[in-house]
Steps between C-alpha positions, in 0.01 A plus 500: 500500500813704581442839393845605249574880521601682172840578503605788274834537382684848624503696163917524401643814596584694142868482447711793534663623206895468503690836505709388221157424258378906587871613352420268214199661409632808520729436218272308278291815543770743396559290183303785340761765583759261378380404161480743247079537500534915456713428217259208328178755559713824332568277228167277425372892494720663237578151308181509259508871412892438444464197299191603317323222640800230344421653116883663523670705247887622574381809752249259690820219517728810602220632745419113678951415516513844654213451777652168570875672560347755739309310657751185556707783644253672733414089652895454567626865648142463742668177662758745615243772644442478853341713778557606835364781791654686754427469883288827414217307257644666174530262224781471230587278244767483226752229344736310659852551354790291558610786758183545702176630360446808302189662641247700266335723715737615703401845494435443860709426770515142568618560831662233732499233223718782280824330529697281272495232766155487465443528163747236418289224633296580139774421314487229158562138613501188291162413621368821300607352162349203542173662543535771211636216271170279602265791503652579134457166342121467620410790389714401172295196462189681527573728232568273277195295572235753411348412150570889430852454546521136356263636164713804463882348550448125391203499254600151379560301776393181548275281729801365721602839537154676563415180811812600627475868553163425603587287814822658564396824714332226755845329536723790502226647761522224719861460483547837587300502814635170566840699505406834662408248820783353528708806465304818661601809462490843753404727219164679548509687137351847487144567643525294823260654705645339869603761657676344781892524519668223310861419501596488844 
């Protein structure tokens, strides 16, 4: 009887991951810093001391519109925030502007990048309202959604309504992500702790 040797099969090499799928990551990961999640948290916190829990009279009503103003304008001027440091290691950050970027801290010297030729590559582009305007209608739709905000402002709506505000902050969510990929943006916002020099 012929004596049959075991073959075993070489083990596949693990494929590489493409360079293009790391820079893909990288953006799904900064979805956070795109979508307005410090504005949600600020306002899930304040909303049920505001709104008295939904059981609104006219100050509670006046108190929830006015946290939803301040707050729908804090989510759209922070798509416009951006940060930057110096060949040094010192940090800055301000808001872009349609002529360059108006710094905040700039009780410091900011050096070599000091110049308007630098700070002009900060300045407002289209791609910076898409992103406020997005930001600003998920965080909108999340508003709206909580049963504070919905018992408070529309005690008598009905069922259609109520499975639609329901499901719609999952949509609009998606959507904007779904957007924010296709069109990414350069702006770091304020608090970006890399400290190595950006804007070359």
């Amino acid at each position: 009887m012929d004596n049959y040797k075991l073959q075993i099969p070489a083990t596949p090499s693990t494929p590489t991951l493409p360079k293009y799928g790391n820079k893909r990551l990288a953006t799904a990961a900064n979805l956070t810093n795109l979508l307005p999640t410090g504005t949600v948290l600020a306002f899930q916190t304040l909303i049920p001391s505001f709104s008295n829990n939904g059981k609104c009279e006219v100050a509670n009503k006046c108190l929830t519109l006015g946290i939803i103003v301040c707050c729908s304008v804090a989510c759209f001027l922070s798509s416009f925030t951006d940060s930057f440091s110096t060949s040094e290691g010192k940090l800055f950050y301000g808001i872009a502007t349609f002529k360059g970027m108006y710094v905040f801290n700039n009780d410091e010297e900011i050096g070599e990048e000091d110049n308007p030729q630098f700070l002009d590559k900060f300045r407002i582009c289209l791609i910076d309202f898409v992103h406020a305007f997005a930001s600003l209608i998920v965080f909108l739709v999340f508003a709206f959604s909580g049963s504070e905000v919905q018992t408070c402002l529309f005690p008598k709506q009905g069922p259609n309504r109520h499975a639609l505000m329901v499901n719609l902050p999952l949509g609009a969510g998606l959507l904007a992500s779904f957007l924010f990929m296709i069109f990414p943006t350069r702006r770091r916002g304020i608090g970006y702790a890399d400290l190595t020099p950006s804007r070359k």
